[in-house]
C-alpha positions, 0 to 999 in steps of 0.5 A, a space after each residue: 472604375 465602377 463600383 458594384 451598388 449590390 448588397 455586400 456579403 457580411 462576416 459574423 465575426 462575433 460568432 467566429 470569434 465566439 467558436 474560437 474562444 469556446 475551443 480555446 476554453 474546452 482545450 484549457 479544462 481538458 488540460 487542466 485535468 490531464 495536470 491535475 491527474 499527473 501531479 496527483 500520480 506524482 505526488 504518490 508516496 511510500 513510507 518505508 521503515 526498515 526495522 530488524 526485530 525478532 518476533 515475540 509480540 510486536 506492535 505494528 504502527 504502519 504509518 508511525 504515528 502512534 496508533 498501533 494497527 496489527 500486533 505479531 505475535 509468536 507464541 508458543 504452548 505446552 498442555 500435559 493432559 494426565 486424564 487423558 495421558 496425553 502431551 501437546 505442544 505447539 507454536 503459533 504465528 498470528 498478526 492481529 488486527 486493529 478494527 477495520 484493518 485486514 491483510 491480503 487474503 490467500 482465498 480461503 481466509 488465511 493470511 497470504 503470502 504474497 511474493 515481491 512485485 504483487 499487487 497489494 489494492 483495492 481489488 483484493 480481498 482481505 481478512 482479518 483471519 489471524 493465523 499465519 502458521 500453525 505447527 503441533 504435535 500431541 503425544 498419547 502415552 501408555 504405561 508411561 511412554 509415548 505410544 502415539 504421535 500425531 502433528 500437523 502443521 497449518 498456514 502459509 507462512 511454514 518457512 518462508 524467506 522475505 514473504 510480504 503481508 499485504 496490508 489495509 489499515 485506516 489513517 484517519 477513517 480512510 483506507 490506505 495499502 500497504 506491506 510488512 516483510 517477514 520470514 518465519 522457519 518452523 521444525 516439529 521434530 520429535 519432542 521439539 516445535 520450535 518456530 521463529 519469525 524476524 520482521 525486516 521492514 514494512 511500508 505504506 502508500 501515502 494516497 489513499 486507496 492508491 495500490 502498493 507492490 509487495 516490496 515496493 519502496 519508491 512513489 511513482 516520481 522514483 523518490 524513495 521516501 524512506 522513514 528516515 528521509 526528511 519529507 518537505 513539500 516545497 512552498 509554491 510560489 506565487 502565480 500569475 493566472 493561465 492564458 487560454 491560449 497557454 491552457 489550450 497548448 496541453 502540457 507544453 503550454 502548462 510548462 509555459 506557463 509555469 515557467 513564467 510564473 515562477 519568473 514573475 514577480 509580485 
């Protein structure tokens, strides 16, 4: 058979193969960022302490590490006026926070009262207003006897049951959110204020700037990390380095490639 004496057509293989390994590569940083965003979400962390304490003046130590960021404190008050012949009585709820610190603001500058599920983040406001709740009531007297009573009550936190403080604090200079669970029960019947305000738990985030819910006391993973659980990181094993081909799978090809990391030996 007679064979063709024209020119033959040549195949740029360097340039085929360059297309590919550049696909490769771009697939491998997409993938590397996908994992690195899901095990930065699934290392998210609460802190929950369950406590019981009736308030008097309490110090708030969020992430328990001595340092205290809010002070509760209920306080109550009596002012007898005799120039004026006049007598007031008054109870007072207030958190007060350490600088830079604050908690969810209702709008107008008072402490809210946030209810479970809220989202307690960055995207609130948040104030270092420190009333809670406020009741009062001020007696005129005339030839010895009351003859005029006026009372007011302020806040949000007039007989709540399980309200959330949604907090903000600082751990190191960095802001981290979280929530303290209260409730408050007030009276102000004649010639008797009287309020009492229990403290029945509080949490934290781990990462900073990363959003808490009101109540909430599990990370992401669905892991509860209670103050009372013992929290370990495992130590990584060693790994081999990843195959483009691997990288260039996605997720099923991280799973791989973890795998045979931890089977490999050094």
């Amino acid at each position: 058979m007679q064979r063709s004496s024209g020119p033959r057509k040549t195949v740029n293989r360097s340039d085929s193969i360059y297309r590919q390994l550049s696909g490769y590569a771009i697939a491998a940083v997409v993938a590397v960022l996908s994992a690195l965003a899901l095990t930065e979400q699934s290392e998210a962390k609460i802190v929950y302490t369950p406590v019981t304490v009736q308030l008097s003046k309490y110090s708030l130590d969020v992430n328990n590490d001595g340092i205290t960021d809010f002070t509760l404190q209920l306080q109550g008050s009596f002012k007898h006026d005799e120039g004026c012949h006049s007598w007031n009585i008054s109870a007072y709820l207030s958190d007060v926070a350490t600088k830079g610190n604050g908690v969810v603001s209702d709008g107008d500058g008072l402490a809210a009262d946030l209810g479970r599920g809220e989202e307690i983040g960055p995207s609130q406001k948040f104030t270092s207003q420190q009333e809670m709740a406020y009741v009062w009531q001020e007696y005129i007297f005339y030839m010895g006897r009351p003859c005029h009573l006026y009372k007011g009550e302020e806040g949000n936190w007039l007989n709540v049951t399980n309200g959330y403080l949604g907090l903000a604090f600082k751990i190191k200079g960095k802001t981290h959110y979280g929530w303290a669970r209260l409730s408050v029960q007030s009276s102000d019947g004649f010639d008797d204020v009287h309020m009492e305000a229990t403290l029945t738990g509080y949490a934290y985030e781990t990462i900073l700037g990363m959003s808490i819910k009101a109540g909430q006391t599990k990370g992401s993973d669905g892991e509860d990390f209670s103050a009372s659980s013992f929290m370990t990181s495992p130590v990584a094993d060693a790994s081999q380095p990843a195959s483009l081909g691997a990288l260039a799978m996605g997720t099923r090809g991280l799973s791989i490639w973890r795998k045979e990391s931890v089977g490999a030996t050094p």
